[in-house]
C-alpha positions in Angstrom: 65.6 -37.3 -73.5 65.9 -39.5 -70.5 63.4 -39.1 -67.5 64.8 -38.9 -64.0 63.9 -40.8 -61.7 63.1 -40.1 -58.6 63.1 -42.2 -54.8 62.0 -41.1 -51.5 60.8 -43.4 -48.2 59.7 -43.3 -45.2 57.1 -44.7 -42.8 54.6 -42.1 -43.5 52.5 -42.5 -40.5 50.1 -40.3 -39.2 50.3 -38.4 -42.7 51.2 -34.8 -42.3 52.0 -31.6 -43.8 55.6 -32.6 -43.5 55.3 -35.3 -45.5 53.3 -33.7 -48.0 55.8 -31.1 -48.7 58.6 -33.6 -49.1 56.5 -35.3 -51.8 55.7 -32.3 -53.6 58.9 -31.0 -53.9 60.7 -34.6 -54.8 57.8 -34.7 -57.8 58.7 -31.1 -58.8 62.9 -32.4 -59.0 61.8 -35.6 -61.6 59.8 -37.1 -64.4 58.7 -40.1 -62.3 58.8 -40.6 -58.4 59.0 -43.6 -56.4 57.8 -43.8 -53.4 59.1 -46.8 -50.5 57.1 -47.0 -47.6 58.2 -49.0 -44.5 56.7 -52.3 -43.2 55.6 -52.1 -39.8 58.1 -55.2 -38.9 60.6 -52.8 -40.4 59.6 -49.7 -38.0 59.6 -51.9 -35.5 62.8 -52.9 -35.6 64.6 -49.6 -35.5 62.2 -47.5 -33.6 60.9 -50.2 -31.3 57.2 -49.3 -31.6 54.2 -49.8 -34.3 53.2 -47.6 -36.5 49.4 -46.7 -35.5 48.1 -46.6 -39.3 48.8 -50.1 -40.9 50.7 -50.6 -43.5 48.1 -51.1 -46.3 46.8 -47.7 -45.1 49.7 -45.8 -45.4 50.5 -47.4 -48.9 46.9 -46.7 -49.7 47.0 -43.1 -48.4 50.4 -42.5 -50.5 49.7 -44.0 -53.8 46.2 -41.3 -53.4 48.5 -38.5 -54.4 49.1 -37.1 -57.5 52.4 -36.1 -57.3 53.3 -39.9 -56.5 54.0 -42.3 -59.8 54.7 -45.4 -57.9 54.8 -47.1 -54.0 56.6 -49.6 -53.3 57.1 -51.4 -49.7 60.4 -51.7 -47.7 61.8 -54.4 -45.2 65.3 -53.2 -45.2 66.6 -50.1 -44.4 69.6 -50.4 -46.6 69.7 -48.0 -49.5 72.2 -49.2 -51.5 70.1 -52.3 -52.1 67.0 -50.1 -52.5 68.9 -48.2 -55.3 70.0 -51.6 -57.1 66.5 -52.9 -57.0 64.9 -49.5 -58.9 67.6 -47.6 -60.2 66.5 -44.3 -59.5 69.1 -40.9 -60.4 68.2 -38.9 -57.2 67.3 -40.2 -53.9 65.4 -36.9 -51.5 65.8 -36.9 -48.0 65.1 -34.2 -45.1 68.0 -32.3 -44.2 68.1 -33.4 -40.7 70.3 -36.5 -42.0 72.5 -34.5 -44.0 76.3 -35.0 -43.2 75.0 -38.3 -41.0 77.3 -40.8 -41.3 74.9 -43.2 -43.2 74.3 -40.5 -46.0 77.6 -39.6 -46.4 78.5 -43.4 -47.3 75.2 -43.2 -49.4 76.1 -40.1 -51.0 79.7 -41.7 -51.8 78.1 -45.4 -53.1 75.5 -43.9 -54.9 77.9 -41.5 -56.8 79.9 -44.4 -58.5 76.5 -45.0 -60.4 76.0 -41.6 -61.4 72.7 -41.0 -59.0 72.7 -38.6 -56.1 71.0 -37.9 -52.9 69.4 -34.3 -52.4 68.5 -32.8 -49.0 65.2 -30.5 -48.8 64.1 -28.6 -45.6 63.1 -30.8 -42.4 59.3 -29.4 -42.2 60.4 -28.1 -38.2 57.4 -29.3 -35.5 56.3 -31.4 -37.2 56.2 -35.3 -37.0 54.5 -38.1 -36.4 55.9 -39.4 -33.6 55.2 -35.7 -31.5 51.4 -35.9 -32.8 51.7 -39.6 -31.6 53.0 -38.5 -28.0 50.2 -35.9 -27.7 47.5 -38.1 -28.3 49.1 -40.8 -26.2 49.4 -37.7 -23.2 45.2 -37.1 -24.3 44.6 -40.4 -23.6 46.6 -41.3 -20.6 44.8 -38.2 -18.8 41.3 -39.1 -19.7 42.0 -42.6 -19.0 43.0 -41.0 -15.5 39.8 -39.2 -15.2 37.7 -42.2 -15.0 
C-alpha cells in the first residue's frame, strides 16, 4: 500500500496556534508530511519585511513537532517546482487562497500528476503579522514614553 505524501509551507514566524492546527490536521490527511519553510530573502521579497525569528529558528521550531516527518527550506515561491522537487500527492493550504488565481492554476497543474491541493479552515485572528503589529504598537508607545 502506498503512503501519501503530504506538503505544506509557509514562513511560520512567530509560531502560533494557527499554524499548529494546520500541521495537525495535514499529518492527520497522510503517512508522511513535508514541511517547506520560507527563507527570510524569500519573505522578503514578497512581503517586503523580515521575518523577526530567523530562519534556523523557525526550521528548528518546526522540525520539534511530532506531527512533522520532514522540513525542508524554500527560496521560491513556485509550487509547481516545489511539487517536482518532492513529489508529494496532496499539497494543504488555508482556505483564504482557495479559488485565488494562483491555486486554481496549481490545482489544474498539479492534477495532470495525479496530486491535489486541499483547503482547511483559515485559523480567523490569528497571524503573525497582527501579533507582529501589536508588539511593534507596544513598543513604539513605550519608546514614546521615554
Amino acid at each position: 500500500m502506498k503512503k501519501i505524501i503530504g506538503y505544506t509551507s509557509g514562513v511560520f514566524d512567530m509560531f502560533h496556534i494557527g499554524h499548529l492546527h494546520l500541521l495537525k490536521k495535514a499529518k492527520k490527511n497522510c503517512d508522511y508530511l513535508i514541511v517547506g519553510v520560507n527563507t527570510d530573502q524569500l519573505v522578503s521579497s514578497y512581503k517586503e519585511k523580515t521575518p523577526i525569528i530567523p530562519l534556523e529558528h523557525r526550521v528548528e521550531i518546526v522540525s520539534a513537532l511530532s506531527c512533522v516527518d520532514e522540513v525542508v527550506t524554500l527560496n521560491h515561491r513556485d509550487k509547481i517546482k516545489t511539487f517536482h522537487d518532492i513529489r508529494y500527492d496532496i499539497m494543504f493550504v488555508g482556505d483564504d487562497w482557495k479559488g485565488s488565481e494562483i491555486f486554481s492554476k496549481v490545482e489544474i497543474e498539479l492534477g495532470k500528476f495525479g496530486a491535489e491541493v486541499k483547503y482547511f479552515e483559515y485559523t480567523k485572528k490569528v497571524s503573525s503579522t497582527k501579533f507582529t503589529s501589536i508588539l511593534q504598537g507596544i513598543y513604539d508607545s513605550e519608546t514614546a514614553d521615554q
